[in-house]
C-alpha positions as CSV (number, residue, x, y, z in Angstrom):
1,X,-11.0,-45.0,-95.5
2,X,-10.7,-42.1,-92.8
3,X,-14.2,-42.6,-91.9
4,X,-13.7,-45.8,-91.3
5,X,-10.3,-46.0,-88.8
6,X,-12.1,-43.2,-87.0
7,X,-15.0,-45.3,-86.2
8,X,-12.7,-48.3,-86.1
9,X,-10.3,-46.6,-83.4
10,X,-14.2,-45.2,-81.4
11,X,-14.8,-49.1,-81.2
12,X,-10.9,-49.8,-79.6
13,X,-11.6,-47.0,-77.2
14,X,-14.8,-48.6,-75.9
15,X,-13.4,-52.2,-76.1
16,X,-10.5,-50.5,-73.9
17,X,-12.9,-48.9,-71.4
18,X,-15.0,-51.7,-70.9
19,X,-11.7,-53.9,-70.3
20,X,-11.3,-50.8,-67.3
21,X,-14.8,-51.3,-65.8
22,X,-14.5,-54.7,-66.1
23,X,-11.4,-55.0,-64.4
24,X,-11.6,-52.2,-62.0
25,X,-15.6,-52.3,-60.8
26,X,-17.3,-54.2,-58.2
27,X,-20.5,-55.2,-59.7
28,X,-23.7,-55.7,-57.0
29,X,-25.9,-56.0,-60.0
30,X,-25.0,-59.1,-62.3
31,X,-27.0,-57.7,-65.4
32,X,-24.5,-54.7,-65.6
33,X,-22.1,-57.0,-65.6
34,X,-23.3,-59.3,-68.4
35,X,-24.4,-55.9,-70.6
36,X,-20.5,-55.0,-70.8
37,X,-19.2,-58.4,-71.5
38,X,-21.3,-59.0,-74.1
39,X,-20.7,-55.4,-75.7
40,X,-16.9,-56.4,-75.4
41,X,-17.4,-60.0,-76.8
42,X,-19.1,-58.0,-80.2
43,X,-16.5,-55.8,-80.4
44,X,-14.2,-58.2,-79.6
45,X,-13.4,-58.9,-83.6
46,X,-13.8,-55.5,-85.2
47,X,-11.0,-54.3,-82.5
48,X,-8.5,-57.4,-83.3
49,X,-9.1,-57.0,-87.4
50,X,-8.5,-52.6,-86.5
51,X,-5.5,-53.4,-84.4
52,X,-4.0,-56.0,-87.6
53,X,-4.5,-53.1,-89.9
54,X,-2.8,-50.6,-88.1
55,X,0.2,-53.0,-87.5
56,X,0.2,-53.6,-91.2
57,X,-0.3,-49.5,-92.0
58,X,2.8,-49.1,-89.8
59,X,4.8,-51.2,-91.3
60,X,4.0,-50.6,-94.9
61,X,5.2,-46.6,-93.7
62,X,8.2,-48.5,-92.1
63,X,9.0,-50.5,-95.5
64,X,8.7,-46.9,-97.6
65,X,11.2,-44.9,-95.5
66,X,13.4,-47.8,-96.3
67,X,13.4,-47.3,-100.0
């Protein structure tokens, strides 16, 4: 499970830098453009479903410290 919320946390950094670029960058060349948006659209889903689970993670620790 480690493996996977370290590669699951890589793919929220790069969702989060794209989000930068694409904010942040002029684009003279359209293409660029496009590649990034549509890396952020696929990663789009991984990132929300990794974000859920460590809410839920958090809160399951939360709920223990209670008991």
């Amino acid at each position: 499970m480690d493996k996977m919320l370290a590669r699951l946390a890589g793919m929220s950094a790069r969702y989060n830098e794209i989000n930068d670029l694409l904010m942040n960058t002029s684009f003279s060349d359209s293409r660029e453009y496009a590649k990034l948006s549509k890396e952020q659209s696929n990663l789009q889903a991984p990132v929300d479903a990794y974000r859920e689970l460590t809410k839920i993670m958090d809160d399951i620790k939360g709920n223990e410290e209670l008991l």
